[in-house]
N, C-alpha and C positions, 0 to 999 in steps of 0.2 A: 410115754406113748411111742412106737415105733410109727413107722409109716404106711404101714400095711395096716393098721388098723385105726386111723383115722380118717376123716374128709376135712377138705380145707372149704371154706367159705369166706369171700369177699364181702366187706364191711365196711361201704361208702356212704360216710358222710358229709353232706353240701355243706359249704361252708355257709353261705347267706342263711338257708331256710331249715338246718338243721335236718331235711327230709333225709331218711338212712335205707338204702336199697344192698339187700341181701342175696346173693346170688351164691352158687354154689362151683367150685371147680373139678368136682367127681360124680361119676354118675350115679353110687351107692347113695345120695341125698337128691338126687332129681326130685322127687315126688315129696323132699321136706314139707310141713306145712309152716316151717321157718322160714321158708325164702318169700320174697317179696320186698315188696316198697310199706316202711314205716313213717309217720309224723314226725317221730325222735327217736334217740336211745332208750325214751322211757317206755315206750310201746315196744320194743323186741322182747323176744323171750328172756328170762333172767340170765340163764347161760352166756345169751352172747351178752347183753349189759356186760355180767362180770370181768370176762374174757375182755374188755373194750376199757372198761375200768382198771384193768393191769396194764395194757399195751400204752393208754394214754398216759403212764409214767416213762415210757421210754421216749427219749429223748428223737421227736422223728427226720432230725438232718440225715439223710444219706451219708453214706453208709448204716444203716439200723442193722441192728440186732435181734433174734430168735429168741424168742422167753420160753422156752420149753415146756411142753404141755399146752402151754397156752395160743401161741400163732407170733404173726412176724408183727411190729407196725410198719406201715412201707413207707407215707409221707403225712405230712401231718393231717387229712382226711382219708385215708385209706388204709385197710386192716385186713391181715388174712390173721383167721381164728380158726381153732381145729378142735373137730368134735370127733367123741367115738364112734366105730358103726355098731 
């Protein structure tokens, strides 16, 4: 996927309460009906699940790494996932 043809989305999960708030950082997904505040992982759409189920193998010490296609992990609660437009 190049860059021009994705959106990035933030993918914060609490550490206590599990609650996962989805936020968008492009304006082509403002009006997702993906974005919001979720109970868990298991209430988001399957997309990001999947997307979050791959990132949670990279290892999240800083400096993290890019899984291509898929988004960055940034610490161990925090995830930018990239969907098409």
């Amino acid at each position: 996927m190049s860059i021009t043809d994705t959106v990035t989305y933030r993918v914060m999960i609490h550490p206590t309460t599990n609650i996962v708030d989805v936020m968008c950082f492009d304006l082509e997904a403002i009006d997702s009906s993906d974005l919001g505040t979720y109970d868990s992982i298991n209430d988001t759409p399957a997309w990001i699940q999947e997307r979050i189920a791959t990132l949670m193998l990279v290892d999240p010490t800083p400096p993290t790494e890019e899984v291509g296609g898929v988004g960055h992990r940034i610490d161990r609660d925090t995830y930018w996932i990239y969907a098409r437009v």
